[in-house]
N, C-alpha and C positions, 0 to 999 in steps of 0.2 A: 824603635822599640816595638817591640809585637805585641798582639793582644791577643787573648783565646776567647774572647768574648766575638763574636761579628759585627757588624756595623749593624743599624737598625734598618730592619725593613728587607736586609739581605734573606737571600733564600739558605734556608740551612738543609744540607746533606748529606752522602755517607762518609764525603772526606772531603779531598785540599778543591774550592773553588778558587778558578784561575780569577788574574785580576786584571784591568784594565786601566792605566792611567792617566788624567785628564791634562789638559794643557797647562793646569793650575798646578800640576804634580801630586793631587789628592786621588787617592782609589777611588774608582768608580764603577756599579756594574757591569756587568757583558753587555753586550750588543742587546743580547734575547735575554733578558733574565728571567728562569725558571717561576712558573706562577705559584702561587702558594695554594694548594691542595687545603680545599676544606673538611674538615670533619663531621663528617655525619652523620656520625652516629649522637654527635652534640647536639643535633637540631632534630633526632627522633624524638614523637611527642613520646610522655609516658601518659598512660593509660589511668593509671590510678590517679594522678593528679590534680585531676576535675574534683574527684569527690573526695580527696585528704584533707580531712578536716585541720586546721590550725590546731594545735595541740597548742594546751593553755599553761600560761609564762608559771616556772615555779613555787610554790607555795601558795598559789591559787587555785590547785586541785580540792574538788569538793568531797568529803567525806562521803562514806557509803551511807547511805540513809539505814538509823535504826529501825529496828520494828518496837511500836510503842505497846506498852501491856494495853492487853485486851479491855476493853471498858466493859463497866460491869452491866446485866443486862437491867435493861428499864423497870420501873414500875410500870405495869401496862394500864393500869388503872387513872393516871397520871396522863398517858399520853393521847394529844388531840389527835385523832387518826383523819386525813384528808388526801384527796387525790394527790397524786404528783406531783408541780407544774414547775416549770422555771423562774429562779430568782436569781442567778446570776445575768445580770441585765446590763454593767459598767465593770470599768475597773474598781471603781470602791468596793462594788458588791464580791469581785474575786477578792478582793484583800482579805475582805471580810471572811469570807468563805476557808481561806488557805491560815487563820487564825482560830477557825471556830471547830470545837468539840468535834462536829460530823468529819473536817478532815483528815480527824484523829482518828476517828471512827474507822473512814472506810480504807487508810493506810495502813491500821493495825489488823483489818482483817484480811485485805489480801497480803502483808506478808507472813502471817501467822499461818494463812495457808499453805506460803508456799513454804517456809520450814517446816508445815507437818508432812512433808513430801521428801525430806532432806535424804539423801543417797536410797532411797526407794524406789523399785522399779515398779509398773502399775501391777504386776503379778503378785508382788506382797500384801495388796489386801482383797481380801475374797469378798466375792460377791454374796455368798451363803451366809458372813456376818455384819451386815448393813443392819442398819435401824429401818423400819417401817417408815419414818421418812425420807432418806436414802432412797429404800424401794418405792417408793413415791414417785418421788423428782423422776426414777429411772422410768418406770411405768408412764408416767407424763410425756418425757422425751420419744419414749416409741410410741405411744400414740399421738404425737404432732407428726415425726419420720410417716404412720401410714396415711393421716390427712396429705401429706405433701406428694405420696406415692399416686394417692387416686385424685387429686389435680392434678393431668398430666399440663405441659402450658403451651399455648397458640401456635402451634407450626408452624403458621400461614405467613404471622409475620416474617420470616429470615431475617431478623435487626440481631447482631451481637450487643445489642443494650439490651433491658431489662425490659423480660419480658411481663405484661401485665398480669397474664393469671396468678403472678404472686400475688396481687390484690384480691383475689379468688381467696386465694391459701390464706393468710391472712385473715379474712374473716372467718374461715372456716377455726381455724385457731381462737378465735374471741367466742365465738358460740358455744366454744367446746370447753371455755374457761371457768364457769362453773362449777361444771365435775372436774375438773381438774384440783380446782381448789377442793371440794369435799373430799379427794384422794389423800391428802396432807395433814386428814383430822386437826385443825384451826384451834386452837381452845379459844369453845363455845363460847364464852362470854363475850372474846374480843372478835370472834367469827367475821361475823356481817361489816363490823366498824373495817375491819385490816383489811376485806376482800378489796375495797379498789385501789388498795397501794399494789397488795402482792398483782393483780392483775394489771397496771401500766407497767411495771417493769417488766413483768414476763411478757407483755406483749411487746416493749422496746427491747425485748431480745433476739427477736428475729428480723428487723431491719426497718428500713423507712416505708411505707406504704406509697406514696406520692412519687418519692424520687428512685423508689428499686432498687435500692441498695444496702448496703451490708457494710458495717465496719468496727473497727477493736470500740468504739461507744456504744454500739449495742451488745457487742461481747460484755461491755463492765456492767451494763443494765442488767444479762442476768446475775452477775455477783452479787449487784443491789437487791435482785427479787431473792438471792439463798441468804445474803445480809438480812434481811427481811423477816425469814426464818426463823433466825439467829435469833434477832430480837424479840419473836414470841416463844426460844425459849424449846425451839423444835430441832435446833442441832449443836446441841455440847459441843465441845472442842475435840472431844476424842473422834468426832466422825467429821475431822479436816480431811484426813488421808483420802477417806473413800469417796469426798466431793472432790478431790482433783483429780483423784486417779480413776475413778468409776462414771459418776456424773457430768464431768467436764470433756473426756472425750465421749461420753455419748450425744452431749451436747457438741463438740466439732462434729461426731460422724455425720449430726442431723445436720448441720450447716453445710456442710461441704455439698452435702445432699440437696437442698434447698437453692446455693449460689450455684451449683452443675443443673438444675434442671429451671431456676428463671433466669439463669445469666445473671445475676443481682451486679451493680456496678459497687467497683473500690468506694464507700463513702469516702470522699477526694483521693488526689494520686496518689498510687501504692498505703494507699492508708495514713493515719495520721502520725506513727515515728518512723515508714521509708523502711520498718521491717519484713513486711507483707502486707498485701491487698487487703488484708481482711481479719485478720488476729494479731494481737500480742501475747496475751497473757500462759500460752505455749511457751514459751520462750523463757518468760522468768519461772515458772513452774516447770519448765524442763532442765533448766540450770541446774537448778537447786537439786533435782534429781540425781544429777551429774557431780554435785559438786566434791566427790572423793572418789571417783570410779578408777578401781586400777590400769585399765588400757585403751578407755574410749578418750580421746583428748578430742578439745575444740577442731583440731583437723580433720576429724573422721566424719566431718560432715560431708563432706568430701567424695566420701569413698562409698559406692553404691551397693558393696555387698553390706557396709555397716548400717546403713538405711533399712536396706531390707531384713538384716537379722533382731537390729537392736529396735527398729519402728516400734513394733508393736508393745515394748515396755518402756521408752522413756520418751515426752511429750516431743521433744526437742527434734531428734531424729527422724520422730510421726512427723510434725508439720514442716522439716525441710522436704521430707520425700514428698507429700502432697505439693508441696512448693513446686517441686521441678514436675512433675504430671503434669501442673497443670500451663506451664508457660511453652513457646512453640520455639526458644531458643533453647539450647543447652549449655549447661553451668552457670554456678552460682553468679558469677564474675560478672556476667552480663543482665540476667535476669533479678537480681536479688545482691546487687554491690554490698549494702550494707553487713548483710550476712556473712557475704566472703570479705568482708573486713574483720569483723568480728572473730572467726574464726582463728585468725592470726595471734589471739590471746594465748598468753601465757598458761592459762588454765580456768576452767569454770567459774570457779571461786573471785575471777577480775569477771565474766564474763558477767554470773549471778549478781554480780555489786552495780555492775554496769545496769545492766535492766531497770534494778532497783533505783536508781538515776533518772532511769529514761520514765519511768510510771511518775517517780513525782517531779520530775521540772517538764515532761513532755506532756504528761495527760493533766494531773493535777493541778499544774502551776500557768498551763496556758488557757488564756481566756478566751480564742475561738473555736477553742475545744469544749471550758466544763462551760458555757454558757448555754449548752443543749443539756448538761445535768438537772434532774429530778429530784424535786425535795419532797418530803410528805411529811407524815407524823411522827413516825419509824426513824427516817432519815433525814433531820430538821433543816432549814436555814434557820440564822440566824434573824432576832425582828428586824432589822434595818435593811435586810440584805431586800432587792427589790420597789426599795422606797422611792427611790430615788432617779429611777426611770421614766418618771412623768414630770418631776420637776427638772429632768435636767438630761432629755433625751438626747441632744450632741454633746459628742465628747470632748471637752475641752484641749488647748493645744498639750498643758499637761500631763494629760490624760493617755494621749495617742504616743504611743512608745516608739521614737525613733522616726516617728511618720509613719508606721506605714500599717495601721489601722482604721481599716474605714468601713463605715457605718451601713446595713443593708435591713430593708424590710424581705422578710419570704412573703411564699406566696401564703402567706395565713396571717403578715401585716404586722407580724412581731419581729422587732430588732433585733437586729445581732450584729456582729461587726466579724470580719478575715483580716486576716494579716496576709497581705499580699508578698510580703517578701517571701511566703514559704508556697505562692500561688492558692489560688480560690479556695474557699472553703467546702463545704461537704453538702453545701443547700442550694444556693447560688450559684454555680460555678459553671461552666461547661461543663457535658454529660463526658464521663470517663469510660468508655470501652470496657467491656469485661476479659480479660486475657484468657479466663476459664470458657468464655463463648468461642474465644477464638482456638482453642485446644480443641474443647471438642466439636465445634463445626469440622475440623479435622478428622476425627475420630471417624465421624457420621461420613464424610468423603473417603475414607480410606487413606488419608494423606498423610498421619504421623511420622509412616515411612517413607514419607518420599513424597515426591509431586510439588504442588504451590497454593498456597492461599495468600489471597492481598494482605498485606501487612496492615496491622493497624496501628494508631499511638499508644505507646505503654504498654505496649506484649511485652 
């Protein structure tokens, strides 16, 4: 009886293989049997595979985080006004933190921000109708831009790290803080009390002093110093539009400005959600922009005439194109994976939900991130929060999530703890190369187009 099946392990082909019979009178292969051809296109790696995240089992996707009504403002009269300092010190005190009023606070205000931006391009609101505090902040921002113009920073060095006359600029910035504050007319009565909140924030908006670097935590510090604002009462809701779209990129153009002439490093790699080196909040306020546009889709970040046409009105497209300027590879794919995953969304509206995720389980909800957050009088911890750092400095086994939390003094001898699974934290760590140094030490050689610069890690 025949079979059309083959025997196992036979070679299969385009037609009749002959047979050979053994002395047992069973089929047996040829002499030479044909070797079996592998496929290899089976064993090509795929590219994206490293970094495809595990999509999560169904009915375990988390809801878009709402935006909670805006809290009503303070009695100023009521409130203790004191420096800034840090009280997220353990995981109790996150718990605490991610329960208490302030995290109400500061998640109702940036997404109320970023719906006052909803399908707006930055051209819809004019500069000629800003409030005197508006023209404030903006007046503020170009005069830090021309302090950071005439600190030109140390040639001599050649280091693609962080070069030291930031610490120059920097001061020059603290000195100037003063007038800057009287630019904002303060009401008088809480003047002198509010001047050293609003001043630590606005000074931790422009990056670390010590370690030279810049990242989306000193971006949310200046939110906290226009939160700040808010809270004395100096900008209504109706002037959200013109702090995203007026304020916040003259706030980028000065940064950009600042991390191109000290080199400033990523605070840690590619910054803390793996978006960009150095900003997020681009991103969720550029969504939102985006979120009904009839022919820009998540793709067109893509596409280099739509960078350059659409840049200069919706955030998103501004900070990809500076994105690709400044890295010494081209495309997203390589330099900026996360993005060119992202872009593969269905439409803004998953992308804008998305964001909205990453701000409160990536910035908000992690703790070797808000444990460098600022509390003051304006923007409270709660009493407990902090207590409990001198009675109970290590962290119990508990405590430490998964293991892989551990415990560091800086160099100023205050604890903090990383979570190594996601590598070093933003204080401690190995120094991270600046990819914007290594762009333009290009620039300065003629090299953009062509020629060689030694690679470094994390271009």
């Amino acid at each position: 009886m025949s079979s059309s099946t083959p025997p196992a392990g036979a070679a299969v082909g385009t037609g009749p293989q002959p047979e050979s019979t053994s002395t047992s009178g069973k089929p047996s292969p040829g002499p030479n049997p044909a070797p079996s051809i592998p496929n290899l296109l089976a064993r090509k790696p795929k590219l994206d595979e490293a970094r495809r995240r595990r999509q999560p089992e169904s009915g375990s996707l988390q809801p878009v985080p709402e935006t909670p009504p805006l809290p009503p403002l303070p009695d100023l009269s009521t409130v203790k006004f004191q420096t800034p300092t840090r009280r997220i010190l353990t995981p109790q005190d996150h718990k605490l933190f991610l329960a208490s009023p302030t995290y109400t606070l500061v998640v109702s205000f940036i997404f109320h921000l970023s719906e006052s931006v909803a399908d707006k391009p930055i051209s819809s609101v004019s500069a000629s109708t800003v409030t005197p505090t508006v023209q404030a902040l903006l007046d503020i921002l170009t005069e830090i831009e021309e302090l950071c113009r005439s600190t030109p920073p140390d040639e001599t060095t050649g280091s693609r790290f962080g070069n030291k006359t930031f610490r120059t600029f920097l001061d020059k910035v603290k000195s100037r803080t003063p007038h800057f504050l009287s630019l904002l007319n303060l009401p008088p009565q809480h003047a002198n009390d509010a001047s050293p909140e609003l001043s630590t924030y606005l000074h931790h908006s422009f990056g670390n002093a010590t370690r030279i670097d810049y990242g989306s935590g000193h971006e949310l510090n200046f939110f906290l110093f226009l939160l700040c604002l808010r809270l004395l009462s100096l900008l209504p809701e109706p002037t959200f539009p013109s702090l995203v779209l007026l304020v916040f990129p003259k706030y980028l153009e000065l940064m950009r400005l600042v991390q191109l002439t000290y080199y400033l490093e990523p605070a840690g790699s590619h910054g803390v959600w793996g978006l960009d080196d150095y900003q997020f909040l681009p991103f969720l306020f550029g969504a939102s922009q985006l979120l009904h546009h009839g022919f820009l889709t998540p793709k067109s970040i893509h596409q280099t005439l739509s960078l350059e046409q659409f840049g200069p009105e919706y955030l998103y497209h501004n900070q990809v194109a500076f994105v690709n300027s400044t890295k010494t590879v081209q495309g997203l794919r390589w330099h900026s994976p996360m993005l060119d995953d992202i872009s593969a969304a269905k439409s803004w509206t998953k992308i804008e939900g998305g964001m909205r995720k990453m701000f409160v389980n990536e910035v908000l909800g992690k703790l070797p991130v808000m444990q460098h957050f600022l509390f003051g009088g304006l923007i409270p911890a709660t009493e407990e929060m902090g207590k409990l750092a001198e009675e109970q400095p290590e962290l119990t086994e508990e405590e430490i999530e998964n293991g892989k939390l551990v415990i560091f003094d800086d160099t100023e001898g205050k604890r903090h703890v990383h979570q190594q699974a996601v590598g070093w934290g933003d204080c401690c760590g190995i120094k991270v190369p600046s990819s914007l140094a290594a762009a333009e030490e290009m620039r300065k050689r003629g090299l953009m187009g062509g020629g060689q610069l030694r690679r470094i890690p994390f271009d």
